[in-house]
C-alpha positions in Angstrom: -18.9 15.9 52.2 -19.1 12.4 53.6 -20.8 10.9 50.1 -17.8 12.6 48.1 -15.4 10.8 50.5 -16.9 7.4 50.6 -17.1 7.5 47.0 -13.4 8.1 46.1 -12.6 5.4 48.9 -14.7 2.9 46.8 -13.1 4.2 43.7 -9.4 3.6 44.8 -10.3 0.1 46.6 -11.9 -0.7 43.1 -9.2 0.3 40.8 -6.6 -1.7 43.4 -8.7 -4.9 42.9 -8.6 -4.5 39.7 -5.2 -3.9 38.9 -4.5 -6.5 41.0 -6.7 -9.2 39.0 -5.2 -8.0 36.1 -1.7 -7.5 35.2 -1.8 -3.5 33.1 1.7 -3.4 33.0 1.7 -6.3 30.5 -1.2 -4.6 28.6 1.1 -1.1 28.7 4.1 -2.6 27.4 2.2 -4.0 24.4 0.3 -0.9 23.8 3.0 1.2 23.7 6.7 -0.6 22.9 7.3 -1.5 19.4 7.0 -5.4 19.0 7.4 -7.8 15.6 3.8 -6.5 14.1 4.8 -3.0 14.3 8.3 -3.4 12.8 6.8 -6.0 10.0 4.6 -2.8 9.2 7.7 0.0 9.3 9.8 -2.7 6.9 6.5 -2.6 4.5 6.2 1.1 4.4 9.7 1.6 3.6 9.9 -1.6 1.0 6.2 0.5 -0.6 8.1 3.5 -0.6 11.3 2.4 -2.4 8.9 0.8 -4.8 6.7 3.7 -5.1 10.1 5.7 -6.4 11.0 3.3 -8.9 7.6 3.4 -10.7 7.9 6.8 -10.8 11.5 6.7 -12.1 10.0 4.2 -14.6 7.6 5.9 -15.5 9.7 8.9 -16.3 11.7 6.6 -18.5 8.8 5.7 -20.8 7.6 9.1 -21.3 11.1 9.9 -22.4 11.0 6.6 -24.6 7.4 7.8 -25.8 8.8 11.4 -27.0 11.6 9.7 -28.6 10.1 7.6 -30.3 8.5 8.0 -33.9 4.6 7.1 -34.9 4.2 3.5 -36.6 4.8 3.3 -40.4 1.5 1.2 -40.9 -1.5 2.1 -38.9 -4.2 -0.8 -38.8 -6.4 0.3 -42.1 -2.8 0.2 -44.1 -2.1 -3.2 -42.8 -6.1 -4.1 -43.7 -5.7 -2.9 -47.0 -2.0 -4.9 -47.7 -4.0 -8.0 -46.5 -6.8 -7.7 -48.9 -4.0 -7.2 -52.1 -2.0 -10.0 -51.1 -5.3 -12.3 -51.0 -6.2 -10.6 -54.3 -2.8 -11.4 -55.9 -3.2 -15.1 -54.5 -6.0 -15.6 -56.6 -4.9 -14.3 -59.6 -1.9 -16.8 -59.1 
């Protein structure tokens, strides 16, 4: 019983000196009040959420565009082959 005692004694004197060398009110009040890093980082998330929503409404946009829209009148090979007649008709000229 005595040991148990003496050992919660040492324990109290020992948390006393030590929150008396060292200030834990200071270390509490930047643990767990907001200060300019945390609101830098809730400004962040909301400015990467707002952009977040406008790519997506973007992206909507060109999907729209994309269905809208009608396939290319040339495709490379057709553009190839006009090449190779207007160097032929150079020639001849």
């Amino acid at each position: 019983m005595i040991p148990v005692w003496v050992g919660k004694m040492v324990a109290k004197r020992v948390i006393k000196a030590i929150k008396h060398k060292i200030d834990l009110n200071k270390i509490d009040k930047y643990v767990n009040k907001p200060n300019e890093l945390d609101l830098q980082m809730k400004q962040a998330r909301k400015t990467i959420n707002k952009q977040g929503k406008y790519i997506e409404e973007l992206e909507k946009k060109v999907a729209i565009i994309e269905t809208d829209s009608h396939p290319p009148i040339f495709k490379t090979k057709d553009y190839k082959d006009i090449l190779k007649r207007l160097k032929k008709l150079e020639k001849e000229k």
